[in-house]
N, CA, C and O atoms as CSV, one atom per row, in Angstrom:
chain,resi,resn,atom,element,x,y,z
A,1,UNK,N,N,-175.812,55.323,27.732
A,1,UNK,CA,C,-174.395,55.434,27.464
A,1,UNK,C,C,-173.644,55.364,28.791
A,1,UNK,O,O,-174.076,55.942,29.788
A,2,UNK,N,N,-172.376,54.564,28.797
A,2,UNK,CA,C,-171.623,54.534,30.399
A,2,UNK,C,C,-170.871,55.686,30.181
A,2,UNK,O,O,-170.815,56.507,29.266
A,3,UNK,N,N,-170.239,55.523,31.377
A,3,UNK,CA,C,-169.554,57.093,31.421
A,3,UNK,C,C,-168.192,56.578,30.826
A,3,UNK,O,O,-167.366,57.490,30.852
A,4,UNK,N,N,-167.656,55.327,30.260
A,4,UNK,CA,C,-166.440,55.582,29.916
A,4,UNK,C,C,-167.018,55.588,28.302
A,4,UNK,O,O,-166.200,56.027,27.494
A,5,UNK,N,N,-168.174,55.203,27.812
A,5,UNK,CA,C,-168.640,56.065,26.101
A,5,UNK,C,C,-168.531,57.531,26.274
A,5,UNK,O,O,-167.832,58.074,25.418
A,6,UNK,N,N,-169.137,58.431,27.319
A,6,UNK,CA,C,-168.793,59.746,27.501
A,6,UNK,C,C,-168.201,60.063,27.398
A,6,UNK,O,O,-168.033,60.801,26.428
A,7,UNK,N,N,-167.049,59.770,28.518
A,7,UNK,CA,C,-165.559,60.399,28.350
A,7,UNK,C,C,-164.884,60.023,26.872
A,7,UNK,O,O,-164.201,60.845,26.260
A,8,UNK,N,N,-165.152,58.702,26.381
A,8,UNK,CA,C,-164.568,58.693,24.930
A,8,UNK,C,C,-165.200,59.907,24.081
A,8,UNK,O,O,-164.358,60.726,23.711
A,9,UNK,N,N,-166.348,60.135,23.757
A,9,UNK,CA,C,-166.753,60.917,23.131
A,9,UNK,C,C,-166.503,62.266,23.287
A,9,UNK,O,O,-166.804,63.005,22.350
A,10,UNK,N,N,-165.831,62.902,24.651
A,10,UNK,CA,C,-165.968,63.829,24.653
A,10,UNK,C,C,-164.528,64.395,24.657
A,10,UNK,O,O,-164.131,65.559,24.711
A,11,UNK,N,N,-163.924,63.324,24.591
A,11,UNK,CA,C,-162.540,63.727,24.737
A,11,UNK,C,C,-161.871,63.781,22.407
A,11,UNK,O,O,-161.093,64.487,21.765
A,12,UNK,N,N,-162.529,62.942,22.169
A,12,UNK,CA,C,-163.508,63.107,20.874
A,12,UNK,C,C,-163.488,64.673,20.233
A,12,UNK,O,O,-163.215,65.002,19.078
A,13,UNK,N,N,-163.802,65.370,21.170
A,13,UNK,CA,C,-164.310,66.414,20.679
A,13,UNK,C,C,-165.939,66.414,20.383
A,13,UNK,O,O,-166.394,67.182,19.535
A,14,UNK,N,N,-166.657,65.658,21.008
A,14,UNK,CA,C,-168.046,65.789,20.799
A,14,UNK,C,C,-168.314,66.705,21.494
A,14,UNK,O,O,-167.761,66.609,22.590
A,15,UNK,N,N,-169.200,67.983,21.320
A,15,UNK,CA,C,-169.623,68.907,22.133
A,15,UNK,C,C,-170.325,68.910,23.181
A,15,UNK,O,O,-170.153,69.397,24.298
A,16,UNK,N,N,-171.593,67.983,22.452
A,16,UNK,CA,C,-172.469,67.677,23.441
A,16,UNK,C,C,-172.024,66.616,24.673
A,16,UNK,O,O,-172.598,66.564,25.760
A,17,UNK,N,N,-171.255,66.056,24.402
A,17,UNK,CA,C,-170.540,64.922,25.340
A,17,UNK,C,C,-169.698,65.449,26.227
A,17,UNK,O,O,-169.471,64.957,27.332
A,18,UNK,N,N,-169.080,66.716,25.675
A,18,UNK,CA,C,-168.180,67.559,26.629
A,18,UNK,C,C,-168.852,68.285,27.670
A,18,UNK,O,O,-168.173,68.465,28.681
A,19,UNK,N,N,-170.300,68.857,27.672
A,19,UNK,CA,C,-170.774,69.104,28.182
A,19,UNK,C,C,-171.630,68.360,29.312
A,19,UNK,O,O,-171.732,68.694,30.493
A,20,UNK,N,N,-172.125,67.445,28.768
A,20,UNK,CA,C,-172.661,66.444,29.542
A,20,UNK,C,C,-171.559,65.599,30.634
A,20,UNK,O,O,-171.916,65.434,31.801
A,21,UNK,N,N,-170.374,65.148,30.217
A,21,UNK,CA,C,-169.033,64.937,31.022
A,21,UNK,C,C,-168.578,66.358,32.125
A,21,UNK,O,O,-167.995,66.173,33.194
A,22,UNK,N,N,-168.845,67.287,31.781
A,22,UNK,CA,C,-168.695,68.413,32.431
A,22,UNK,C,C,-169.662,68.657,33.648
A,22,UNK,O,O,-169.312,69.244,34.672
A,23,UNK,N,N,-171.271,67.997,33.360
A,23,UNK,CA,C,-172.118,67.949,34.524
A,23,UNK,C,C,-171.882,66.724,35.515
A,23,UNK,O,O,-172.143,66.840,36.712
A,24,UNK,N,N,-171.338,65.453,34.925
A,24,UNK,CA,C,-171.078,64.075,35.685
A,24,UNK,C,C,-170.102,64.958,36.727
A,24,UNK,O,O,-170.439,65.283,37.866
A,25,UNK,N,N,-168.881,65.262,36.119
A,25,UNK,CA,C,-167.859,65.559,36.940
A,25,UNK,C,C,-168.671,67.290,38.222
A,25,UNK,O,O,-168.177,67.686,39.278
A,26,UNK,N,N,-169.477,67.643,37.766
A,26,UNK,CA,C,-169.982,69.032,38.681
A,26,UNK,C,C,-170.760,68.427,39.719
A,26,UNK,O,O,-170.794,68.940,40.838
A,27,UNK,N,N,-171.630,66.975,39.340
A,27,UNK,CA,C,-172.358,66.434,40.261
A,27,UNK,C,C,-172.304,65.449,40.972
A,27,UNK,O,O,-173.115,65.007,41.786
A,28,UNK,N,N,-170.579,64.829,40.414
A,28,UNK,CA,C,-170.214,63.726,41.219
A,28,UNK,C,C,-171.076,62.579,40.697
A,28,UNK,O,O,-171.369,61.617,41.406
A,29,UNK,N,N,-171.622,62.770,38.940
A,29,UNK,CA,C,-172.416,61.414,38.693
A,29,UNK,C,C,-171.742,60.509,37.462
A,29,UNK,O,O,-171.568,60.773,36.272
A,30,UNK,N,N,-171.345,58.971,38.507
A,30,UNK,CA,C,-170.438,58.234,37.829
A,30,UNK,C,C,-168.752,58.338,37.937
A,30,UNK,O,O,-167.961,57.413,37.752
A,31,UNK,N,N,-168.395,59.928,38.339
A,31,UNK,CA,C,-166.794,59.822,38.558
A,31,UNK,C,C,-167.121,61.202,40.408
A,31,UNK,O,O,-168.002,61.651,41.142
A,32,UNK,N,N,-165.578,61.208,40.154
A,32,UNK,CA,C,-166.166,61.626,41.549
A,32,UNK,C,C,-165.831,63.750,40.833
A,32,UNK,O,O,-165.142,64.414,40.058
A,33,UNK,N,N,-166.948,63.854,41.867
A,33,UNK,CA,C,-166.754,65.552,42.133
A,33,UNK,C,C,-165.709,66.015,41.869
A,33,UNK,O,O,-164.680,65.822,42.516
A,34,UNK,N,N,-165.822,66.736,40.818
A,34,UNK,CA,C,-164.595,67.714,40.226
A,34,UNK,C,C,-164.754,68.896,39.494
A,34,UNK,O,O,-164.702,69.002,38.269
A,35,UNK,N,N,-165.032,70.131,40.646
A,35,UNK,CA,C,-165.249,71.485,40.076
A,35,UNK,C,C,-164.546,72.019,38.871
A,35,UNK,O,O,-165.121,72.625,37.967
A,36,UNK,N,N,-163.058,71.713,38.920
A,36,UNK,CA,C,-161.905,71.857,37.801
A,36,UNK,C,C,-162.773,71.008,37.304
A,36,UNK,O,O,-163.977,71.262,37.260
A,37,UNK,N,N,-162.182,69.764,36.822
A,37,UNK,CA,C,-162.770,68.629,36.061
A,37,UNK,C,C,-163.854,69.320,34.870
A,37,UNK,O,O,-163.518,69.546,33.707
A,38,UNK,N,N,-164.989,69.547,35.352
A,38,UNK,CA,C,-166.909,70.302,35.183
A,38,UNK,C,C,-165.814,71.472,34.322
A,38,UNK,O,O,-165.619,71.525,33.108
A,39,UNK,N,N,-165.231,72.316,35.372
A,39,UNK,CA,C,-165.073,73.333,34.137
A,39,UNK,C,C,-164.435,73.442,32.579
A,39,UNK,O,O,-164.732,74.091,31.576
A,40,UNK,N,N,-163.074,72.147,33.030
A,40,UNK,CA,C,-162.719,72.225,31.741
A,40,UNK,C,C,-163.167,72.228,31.154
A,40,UNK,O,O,-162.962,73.032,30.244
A,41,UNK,N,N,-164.709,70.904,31.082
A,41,UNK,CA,C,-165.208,70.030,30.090
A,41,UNK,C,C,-166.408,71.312,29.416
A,41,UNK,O,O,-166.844,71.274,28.266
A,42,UNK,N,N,-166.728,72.269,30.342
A,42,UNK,CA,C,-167.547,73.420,30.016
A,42,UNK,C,C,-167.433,74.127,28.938
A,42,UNK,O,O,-168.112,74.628,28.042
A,43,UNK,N,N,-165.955,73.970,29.438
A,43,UNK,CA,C,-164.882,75.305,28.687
A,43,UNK,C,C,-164.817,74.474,27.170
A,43,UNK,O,O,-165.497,74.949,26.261
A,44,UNK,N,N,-163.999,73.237,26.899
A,44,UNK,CA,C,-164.094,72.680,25.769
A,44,UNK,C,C,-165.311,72.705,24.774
A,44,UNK,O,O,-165.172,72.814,23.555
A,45,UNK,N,N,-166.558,72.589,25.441
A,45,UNK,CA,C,-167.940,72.476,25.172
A,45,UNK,C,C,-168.069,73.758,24.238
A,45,UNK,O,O,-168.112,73.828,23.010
A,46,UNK,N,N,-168.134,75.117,25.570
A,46,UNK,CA,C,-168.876,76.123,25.075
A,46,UNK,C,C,-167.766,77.173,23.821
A,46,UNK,O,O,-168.040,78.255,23.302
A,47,UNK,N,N,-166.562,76.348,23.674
A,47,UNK,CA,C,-165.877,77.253,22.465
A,47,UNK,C,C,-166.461,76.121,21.085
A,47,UNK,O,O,-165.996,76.077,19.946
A,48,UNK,N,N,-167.707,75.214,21.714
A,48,UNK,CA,C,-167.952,75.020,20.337
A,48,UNK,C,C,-169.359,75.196,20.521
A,48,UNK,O,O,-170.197,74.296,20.480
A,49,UNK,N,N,-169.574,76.454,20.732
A,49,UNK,CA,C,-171.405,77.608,20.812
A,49,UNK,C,C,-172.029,76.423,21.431
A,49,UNK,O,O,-173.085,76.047,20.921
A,50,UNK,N,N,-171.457,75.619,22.669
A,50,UNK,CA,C,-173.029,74.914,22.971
A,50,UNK,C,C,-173.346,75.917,24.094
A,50,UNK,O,O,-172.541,76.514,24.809
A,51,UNK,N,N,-174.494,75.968,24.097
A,51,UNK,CA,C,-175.439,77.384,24.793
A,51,UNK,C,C,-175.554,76.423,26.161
A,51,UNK,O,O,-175.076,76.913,27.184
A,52,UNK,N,N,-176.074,75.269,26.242
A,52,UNK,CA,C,-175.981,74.926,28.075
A,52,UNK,C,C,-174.951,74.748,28.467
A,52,UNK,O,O,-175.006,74.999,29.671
A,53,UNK,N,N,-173.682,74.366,28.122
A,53,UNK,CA,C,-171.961,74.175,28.457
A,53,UNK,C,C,-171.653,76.319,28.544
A,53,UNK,O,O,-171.182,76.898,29.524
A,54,UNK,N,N,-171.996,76.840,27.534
A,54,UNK,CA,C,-172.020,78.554,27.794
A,54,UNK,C,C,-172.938,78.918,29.067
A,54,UNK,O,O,-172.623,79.841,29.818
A,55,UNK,N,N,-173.987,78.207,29.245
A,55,UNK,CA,C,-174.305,78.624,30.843
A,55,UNK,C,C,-173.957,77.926,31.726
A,55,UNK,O,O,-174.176,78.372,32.852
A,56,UNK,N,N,-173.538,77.079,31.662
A,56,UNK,CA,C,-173.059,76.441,32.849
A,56,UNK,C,C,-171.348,76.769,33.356
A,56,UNK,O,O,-170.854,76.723,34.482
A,57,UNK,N,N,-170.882,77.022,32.358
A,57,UNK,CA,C,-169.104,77.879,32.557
A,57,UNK,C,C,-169.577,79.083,33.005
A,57,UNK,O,O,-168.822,79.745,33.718
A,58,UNK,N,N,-170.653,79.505,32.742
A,58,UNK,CA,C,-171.295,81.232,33.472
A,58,UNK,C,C,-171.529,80.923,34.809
A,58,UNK,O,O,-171.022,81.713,35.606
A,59,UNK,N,N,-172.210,79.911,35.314
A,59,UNK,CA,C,-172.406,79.638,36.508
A,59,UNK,C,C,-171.165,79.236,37.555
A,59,UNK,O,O,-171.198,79.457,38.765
A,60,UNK,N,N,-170.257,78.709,36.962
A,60,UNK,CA,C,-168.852,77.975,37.267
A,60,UNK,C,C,-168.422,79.585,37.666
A,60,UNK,O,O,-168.536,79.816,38.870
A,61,UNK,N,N,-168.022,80.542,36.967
A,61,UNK,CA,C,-167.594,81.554,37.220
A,61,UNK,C,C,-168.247,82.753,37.936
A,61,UNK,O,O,-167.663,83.765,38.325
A,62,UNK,N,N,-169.108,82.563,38.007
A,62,UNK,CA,C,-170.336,83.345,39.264
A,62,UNK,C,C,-170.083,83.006,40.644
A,62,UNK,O,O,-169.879,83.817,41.547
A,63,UNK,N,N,-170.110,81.754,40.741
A,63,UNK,CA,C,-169.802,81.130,42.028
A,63,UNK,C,C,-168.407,80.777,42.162
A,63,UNK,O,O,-167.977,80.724,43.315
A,64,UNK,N,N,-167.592,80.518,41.182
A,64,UNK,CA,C,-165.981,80.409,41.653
A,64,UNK,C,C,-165.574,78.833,41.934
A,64,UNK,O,O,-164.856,78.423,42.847
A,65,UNK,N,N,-166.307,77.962,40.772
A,65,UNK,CA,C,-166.522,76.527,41.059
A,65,UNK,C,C,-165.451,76.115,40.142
A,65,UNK,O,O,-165.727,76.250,38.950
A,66,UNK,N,N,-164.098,75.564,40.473
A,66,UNK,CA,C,-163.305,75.119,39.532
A,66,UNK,C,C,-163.070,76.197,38.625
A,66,UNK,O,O,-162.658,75.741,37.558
A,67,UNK,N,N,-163.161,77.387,38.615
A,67,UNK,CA,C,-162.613,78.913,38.051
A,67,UNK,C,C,-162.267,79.605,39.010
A,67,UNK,O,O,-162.415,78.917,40.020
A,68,UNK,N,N,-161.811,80.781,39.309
A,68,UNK,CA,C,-161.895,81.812,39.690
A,68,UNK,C,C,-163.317,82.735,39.303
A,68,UNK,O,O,-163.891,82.934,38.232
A,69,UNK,N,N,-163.647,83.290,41.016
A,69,UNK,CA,C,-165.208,84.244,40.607
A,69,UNK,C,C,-164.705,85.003,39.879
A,69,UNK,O,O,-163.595,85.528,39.970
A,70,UNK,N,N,-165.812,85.165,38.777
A,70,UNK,CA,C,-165.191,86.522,38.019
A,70,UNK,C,C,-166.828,86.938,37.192
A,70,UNK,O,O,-167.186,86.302,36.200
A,71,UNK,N,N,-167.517,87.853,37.668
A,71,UNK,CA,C,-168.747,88.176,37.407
A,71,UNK,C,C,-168.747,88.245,35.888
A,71,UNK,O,O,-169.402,87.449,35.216
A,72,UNK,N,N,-168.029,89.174,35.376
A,72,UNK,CA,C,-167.145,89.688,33.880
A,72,UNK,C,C,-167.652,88.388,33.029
A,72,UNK,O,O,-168.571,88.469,32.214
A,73,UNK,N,N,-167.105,87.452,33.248
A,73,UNK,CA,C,-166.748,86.013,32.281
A,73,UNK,C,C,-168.085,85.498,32.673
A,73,UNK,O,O,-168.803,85.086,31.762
A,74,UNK,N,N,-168.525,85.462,33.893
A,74,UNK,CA,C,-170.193,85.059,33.652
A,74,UNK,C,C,-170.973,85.428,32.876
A,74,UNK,O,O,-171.561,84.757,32.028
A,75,UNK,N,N,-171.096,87.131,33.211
A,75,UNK,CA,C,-172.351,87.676,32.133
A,75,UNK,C,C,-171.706,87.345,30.484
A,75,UNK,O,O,-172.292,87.183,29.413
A,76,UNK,N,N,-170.424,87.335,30.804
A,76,UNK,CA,C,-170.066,87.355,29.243
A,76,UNK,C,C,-170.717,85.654,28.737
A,76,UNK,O,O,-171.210,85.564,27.612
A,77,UNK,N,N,-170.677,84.736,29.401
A,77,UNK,CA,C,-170.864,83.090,29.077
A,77,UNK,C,C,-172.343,82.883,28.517
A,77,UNK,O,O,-172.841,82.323,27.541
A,78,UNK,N,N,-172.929,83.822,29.933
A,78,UNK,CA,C,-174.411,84.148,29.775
A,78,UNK,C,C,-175.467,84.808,28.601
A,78,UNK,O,O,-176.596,84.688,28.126
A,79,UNK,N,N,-174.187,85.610,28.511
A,79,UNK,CA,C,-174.726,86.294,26.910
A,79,UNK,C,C,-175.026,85.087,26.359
A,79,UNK,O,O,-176.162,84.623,26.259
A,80,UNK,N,N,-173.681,84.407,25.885
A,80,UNK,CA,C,-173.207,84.238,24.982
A,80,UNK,C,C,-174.883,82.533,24.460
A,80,UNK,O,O,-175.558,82.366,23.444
A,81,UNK,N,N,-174.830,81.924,25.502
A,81,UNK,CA,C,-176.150,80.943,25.852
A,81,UNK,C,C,-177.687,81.338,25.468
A,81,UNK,O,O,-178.626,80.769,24.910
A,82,UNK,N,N,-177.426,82.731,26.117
A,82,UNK,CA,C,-178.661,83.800,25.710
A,82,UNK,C,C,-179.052,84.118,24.715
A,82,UNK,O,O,-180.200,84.015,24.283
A,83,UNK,N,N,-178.044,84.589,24.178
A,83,UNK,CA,C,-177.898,84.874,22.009
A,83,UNK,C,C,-178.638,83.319,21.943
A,83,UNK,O,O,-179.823,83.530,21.686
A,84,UNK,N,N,-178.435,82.090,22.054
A,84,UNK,CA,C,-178.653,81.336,21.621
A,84,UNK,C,C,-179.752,80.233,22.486
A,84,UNK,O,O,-179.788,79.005,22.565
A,85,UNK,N,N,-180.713,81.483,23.150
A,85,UNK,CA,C,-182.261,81.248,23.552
A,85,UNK,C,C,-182.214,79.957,25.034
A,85,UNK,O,O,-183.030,79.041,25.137
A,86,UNK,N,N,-181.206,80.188,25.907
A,86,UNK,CA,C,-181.044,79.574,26.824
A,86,UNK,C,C,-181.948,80.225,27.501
A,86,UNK,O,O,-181.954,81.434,27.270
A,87,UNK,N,N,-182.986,79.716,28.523
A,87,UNK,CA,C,-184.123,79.650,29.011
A,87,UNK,C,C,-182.961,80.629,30.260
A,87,UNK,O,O,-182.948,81.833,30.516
A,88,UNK,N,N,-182.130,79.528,30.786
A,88,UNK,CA,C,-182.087,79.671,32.645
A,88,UNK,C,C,-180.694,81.083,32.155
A,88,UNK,O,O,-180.545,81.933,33.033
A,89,UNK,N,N,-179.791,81.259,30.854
A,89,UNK,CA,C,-179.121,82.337,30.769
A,89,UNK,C,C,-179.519,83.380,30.876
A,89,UNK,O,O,-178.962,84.393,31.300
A,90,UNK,N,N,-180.990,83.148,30.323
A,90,UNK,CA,C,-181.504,84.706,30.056
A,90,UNK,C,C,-181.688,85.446,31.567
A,90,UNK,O,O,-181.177,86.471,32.017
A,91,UNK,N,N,-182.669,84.449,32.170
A,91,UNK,CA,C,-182.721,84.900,33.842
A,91,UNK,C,C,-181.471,84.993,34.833
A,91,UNK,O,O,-181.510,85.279,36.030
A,92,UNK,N,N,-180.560,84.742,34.200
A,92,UNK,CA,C,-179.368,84.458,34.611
A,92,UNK,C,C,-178.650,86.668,34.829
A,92,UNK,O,O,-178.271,87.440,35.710
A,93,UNK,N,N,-178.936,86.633,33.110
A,93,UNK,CA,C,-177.877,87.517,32.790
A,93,UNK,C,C,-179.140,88.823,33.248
A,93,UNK,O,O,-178.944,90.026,33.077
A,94,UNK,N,N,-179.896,88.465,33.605
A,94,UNK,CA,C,-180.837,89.776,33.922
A,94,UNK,C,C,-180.501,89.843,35.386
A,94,UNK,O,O,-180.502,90.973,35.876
A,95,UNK,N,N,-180.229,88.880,36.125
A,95,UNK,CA,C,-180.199,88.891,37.199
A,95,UNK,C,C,-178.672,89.630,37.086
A,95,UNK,O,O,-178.808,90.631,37.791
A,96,UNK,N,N,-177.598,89.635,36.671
A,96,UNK,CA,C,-176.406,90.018,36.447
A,96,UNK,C,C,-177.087,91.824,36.240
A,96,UNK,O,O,-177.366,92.533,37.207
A,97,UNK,N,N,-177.190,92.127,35.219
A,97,UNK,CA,C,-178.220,93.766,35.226
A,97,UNK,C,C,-178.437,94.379,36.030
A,97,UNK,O,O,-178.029,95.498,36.342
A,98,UNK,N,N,-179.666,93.175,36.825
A,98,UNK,CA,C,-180.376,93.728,38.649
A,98,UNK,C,C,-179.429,94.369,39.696
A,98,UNK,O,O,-179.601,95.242,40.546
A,99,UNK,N,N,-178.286,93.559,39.295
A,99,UNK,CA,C,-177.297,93.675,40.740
A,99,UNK,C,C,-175.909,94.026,40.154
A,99,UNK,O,O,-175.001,93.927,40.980
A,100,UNK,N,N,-175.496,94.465,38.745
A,100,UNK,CA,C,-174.602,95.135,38.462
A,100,UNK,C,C,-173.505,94.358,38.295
A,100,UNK,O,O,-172.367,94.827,38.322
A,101,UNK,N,N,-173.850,92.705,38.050
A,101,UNK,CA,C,-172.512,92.210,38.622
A,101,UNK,C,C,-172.085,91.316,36.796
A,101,UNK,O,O,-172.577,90.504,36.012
A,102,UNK,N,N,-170.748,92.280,36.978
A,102,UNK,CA,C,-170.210,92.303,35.605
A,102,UNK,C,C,-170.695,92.805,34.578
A,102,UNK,O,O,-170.097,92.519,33.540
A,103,UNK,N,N,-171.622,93.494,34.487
A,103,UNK,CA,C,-171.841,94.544,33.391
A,103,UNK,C,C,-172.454,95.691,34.385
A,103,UNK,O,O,-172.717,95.530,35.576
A,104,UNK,N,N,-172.625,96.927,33.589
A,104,UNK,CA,C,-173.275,97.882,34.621
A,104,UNK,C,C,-174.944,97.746,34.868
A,104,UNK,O,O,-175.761,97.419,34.007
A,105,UNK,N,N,-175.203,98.061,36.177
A,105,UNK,CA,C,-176.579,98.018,36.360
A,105,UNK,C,C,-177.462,98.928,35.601
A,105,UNK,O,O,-177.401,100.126,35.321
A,106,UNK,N,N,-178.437,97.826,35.319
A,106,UNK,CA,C,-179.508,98.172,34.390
A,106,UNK,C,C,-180.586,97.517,34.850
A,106,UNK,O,O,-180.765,96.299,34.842
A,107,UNK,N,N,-181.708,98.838,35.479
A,107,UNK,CA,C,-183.144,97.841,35.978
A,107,UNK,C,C,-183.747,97.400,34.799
A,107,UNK,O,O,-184.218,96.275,34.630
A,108,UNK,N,N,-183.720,98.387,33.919
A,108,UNK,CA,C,-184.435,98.421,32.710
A,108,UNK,C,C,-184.248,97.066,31.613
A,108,UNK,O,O,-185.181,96.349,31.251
A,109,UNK,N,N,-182.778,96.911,31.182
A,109,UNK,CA,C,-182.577,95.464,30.472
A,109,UNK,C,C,-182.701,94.462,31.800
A,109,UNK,O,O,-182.730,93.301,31.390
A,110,UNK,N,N,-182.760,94.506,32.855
A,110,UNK,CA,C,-183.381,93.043,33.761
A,110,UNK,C,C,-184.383,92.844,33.284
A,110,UNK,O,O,-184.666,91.850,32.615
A,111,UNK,N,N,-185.078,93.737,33.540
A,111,UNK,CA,C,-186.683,93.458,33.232
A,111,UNK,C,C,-186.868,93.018,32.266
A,111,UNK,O,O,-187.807,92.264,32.010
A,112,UNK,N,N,-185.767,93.492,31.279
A,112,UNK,CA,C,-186.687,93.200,30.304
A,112,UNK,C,C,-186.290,91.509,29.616
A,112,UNK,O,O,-186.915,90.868,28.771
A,113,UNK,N,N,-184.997,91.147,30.377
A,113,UNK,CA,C,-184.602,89.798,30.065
A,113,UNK,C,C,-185.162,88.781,30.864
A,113,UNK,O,O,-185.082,87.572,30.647
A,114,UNK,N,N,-185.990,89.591,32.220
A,114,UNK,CA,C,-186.464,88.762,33.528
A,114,UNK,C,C,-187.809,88.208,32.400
A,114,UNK,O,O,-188.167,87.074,32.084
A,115,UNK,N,N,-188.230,89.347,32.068
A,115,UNK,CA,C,-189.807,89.071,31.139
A,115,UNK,C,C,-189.536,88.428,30.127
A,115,UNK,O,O,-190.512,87.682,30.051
A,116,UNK,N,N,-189.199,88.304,29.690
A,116,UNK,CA,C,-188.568,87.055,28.459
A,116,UNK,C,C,-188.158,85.695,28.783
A,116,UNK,O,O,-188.259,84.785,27.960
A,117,UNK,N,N,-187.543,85.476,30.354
A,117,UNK,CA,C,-187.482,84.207,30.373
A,117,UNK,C,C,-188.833,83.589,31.184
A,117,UNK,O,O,-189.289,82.445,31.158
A,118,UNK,N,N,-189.324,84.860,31.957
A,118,UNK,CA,C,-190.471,84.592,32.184
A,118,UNK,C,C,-191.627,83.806,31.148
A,118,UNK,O,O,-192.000,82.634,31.182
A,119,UNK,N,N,-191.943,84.664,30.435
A,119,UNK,CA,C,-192.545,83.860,29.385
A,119,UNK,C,C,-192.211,82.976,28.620
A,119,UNK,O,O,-193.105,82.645,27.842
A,120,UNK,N,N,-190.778,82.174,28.473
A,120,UNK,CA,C,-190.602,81.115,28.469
A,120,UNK,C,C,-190.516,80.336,29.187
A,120,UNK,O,O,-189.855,79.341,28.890
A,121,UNK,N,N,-191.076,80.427,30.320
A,121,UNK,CA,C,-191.330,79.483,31.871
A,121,UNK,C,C,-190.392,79.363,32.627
A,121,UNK,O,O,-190.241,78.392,33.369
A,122,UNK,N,N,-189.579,80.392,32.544
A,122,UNK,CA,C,-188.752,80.369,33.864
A,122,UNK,C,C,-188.888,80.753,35.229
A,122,UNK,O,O,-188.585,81.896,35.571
A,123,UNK,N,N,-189.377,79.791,36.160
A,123,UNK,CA,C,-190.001,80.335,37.673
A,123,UNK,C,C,-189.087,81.386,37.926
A,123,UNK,O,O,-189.603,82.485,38.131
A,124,UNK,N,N,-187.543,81.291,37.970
A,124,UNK,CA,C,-186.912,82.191,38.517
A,124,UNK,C,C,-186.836,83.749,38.257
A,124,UNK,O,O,-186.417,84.742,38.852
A,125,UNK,N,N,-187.447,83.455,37.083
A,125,UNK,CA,C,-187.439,84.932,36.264
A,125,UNK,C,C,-188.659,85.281,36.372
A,125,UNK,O,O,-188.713,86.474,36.074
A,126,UNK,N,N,-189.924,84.792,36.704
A,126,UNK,CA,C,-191.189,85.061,37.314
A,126,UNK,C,C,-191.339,85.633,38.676
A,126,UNK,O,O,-192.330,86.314,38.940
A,127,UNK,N,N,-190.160,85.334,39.798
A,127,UNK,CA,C,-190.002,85.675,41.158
A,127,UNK,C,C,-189.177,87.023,40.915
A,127,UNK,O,O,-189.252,88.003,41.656
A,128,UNK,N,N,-188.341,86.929,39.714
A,128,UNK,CA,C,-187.360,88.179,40.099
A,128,UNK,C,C,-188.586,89.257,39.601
A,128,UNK,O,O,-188.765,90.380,40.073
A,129,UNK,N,N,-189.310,88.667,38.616
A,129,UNK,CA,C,-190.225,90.008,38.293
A,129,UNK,C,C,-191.310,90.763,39.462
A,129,UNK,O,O,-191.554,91.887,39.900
A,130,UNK,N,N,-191.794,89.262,39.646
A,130,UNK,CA,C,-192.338,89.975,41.039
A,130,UNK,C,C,-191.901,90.572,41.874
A,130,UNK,O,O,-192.626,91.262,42.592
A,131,UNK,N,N,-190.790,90.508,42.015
A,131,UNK,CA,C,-190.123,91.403,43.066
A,131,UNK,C,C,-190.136,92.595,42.657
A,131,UNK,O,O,-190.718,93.422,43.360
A,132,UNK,N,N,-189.622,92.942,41.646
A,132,UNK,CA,C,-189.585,93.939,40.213
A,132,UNK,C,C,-190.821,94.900,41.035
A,132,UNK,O,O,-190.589,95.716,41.927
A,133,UNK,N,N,-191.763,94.660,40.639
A,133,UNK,CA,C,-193.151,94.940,40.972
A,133,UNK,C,C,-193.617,95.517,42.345
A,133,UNK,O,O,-194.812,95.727,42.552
């Protein structure tokens, strides 16, 4: 698909297209780099439950990429991806737990979301456990 079928589709209202238009524009692939740009298309995405457009507006707002940082709206995005078995949210929002950032710290739910994405093969959530340890 070219990127001007994308942008048709996603402007469409296709979800998945909104999301995927949302990573072109985050990675500069096909249009140029546009942190705003990435987030809108996030934002459009994840008010229709897509769980990788919900982690990736979590990540947008963690780091302050075309949002404002706001830890709050991360873990909240993160959940929200998580409810709906996102591999990299789950390690995401445990890591949010570990370090308190936007919900209150909890070693106990890290772990226990670190071990869950762990065993769905998430290296990152395999390192945070080890550390854990």
């Amino acid at each position: 698909m070219t990127t001007e079928e994308l942008i048709e589709k996603a402007k469409n209202g296709d979800a998945d297209a909104q999301w995927k238009l949302g990573r072109c524009y985050y990675h500069g692939d096909g249009v140029e780099q546009d942190y705003d740009e990435a987030a809108k298309w996030y934002a459009l995405s994840a008010s229709q439950n897509n769980a990788h457009a919900q982690y990736r507006l979590g990540r947008c707002y963690y780091h302050g990429e075309g949002v404002n940082k706001n830890f709050e709206k991360a873990a909240e995005y993160y959940e929200l991806a998580y409810k709906q078995g996102h591999i990299d949210a789950t390690a995401r929002l445990g890591r949010c737990y570990y370090y308190g950032e936007g919900v209150p710290r909890n070693i106990q739910k890290a772990a226990d979301l670190f071990r869950e994405a762990a065993a769905k093969g998430s290296y990152d959530a395999q390192k945070a456990l080890n550390s854990l340890y």
